[in-house]
N, C-alpha and C positions, 0 to 999 in steps of 0.2 A: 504494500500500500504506500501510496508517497500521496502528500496533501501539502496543499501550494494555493499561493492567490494570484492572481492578478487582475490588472484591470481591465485589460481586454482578451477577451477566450481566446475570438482569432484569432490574433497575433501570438498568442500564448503556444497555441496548439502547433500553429506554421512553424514556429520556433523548437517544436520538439520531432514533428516531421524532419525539419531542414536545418539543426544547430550550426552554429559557427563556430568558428575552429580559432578566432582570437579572442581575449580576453576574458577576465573571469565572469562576468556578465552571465556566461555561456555555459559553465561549467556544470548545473543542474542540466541543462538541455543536452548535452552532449553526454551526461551519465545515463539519461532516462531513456534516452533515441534509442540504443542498443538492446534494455530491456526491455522496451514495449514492439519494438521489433521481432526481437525473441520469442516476446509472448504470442504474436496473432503468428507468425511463422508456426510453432508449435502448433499451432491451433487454440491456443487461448483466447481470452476474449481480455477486454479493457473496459471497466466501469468507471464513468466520469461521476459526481457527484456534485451538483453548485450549488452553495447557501447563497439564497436571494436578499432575505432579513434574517435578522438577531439580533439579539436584545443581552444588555449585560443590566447589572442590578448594582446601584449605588455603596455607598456605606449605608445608608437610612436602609439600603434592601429592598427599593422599589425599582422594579427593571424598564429597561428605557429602551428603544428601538437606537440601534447603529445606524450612522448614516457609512454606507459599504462603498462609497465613491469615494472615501479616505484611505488611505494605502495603511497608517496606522490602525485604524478598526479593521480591516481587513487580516492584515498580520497577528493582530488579538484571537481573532476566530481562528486563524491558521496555526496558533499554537495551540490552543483550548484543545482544537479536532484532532491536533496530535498527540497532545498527552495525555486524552483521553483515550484515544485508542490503542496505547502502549501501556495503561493501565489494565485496558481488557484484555491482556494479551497480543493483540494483532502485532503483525511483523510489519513494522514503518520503516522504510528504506530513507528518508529525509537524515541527512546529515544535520 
């Protein structure tokens, strides 16, 4: 499982199709290319999953909707979904 944000899908996706070969920018993309290549060659399959809203909950503990057009809320949920799923076990391949 790898769990990642960004801000636009396309570009995100093009990017793990066709990574670049300089800079660190790239380096997620150029590790995941080969595994999900891997996977649909084998015949696996690849499940996308997108949080559209979320809500985090203050000090007072009243929960508030994120606005997810923020690269910082975004990165919030994209840890949350990671160390949650490495609490249930799941195998997360995210450096």
């Amino acid at each position: 499982m790898y769990i990642g944000e960004a801000e636009l899908l396309p570009r995100r996706f093009q990017h793990y199709r066709t990574p670049g070969t300089a800079g660190r920018s790239q380096q997620t993309n150029q590790r995941l290319h080969p595994i999900m290549v891997g996977t649909l060659a084998g015949g696996g399959q690849i499940r996308v999953e997108i949080v559209t809203e979320a809500q985090a909950a203050g000090s007072d503990g009243i929960a508030r909707p994120l606005d997810l057009s923020g690269k910082a809320e975004r990165v919030l949920i994209e840890h949350a979904a990671e160390v949650g799923e490495r609490r249930t076990g799941s195998p997360v391949i995210n450096r």
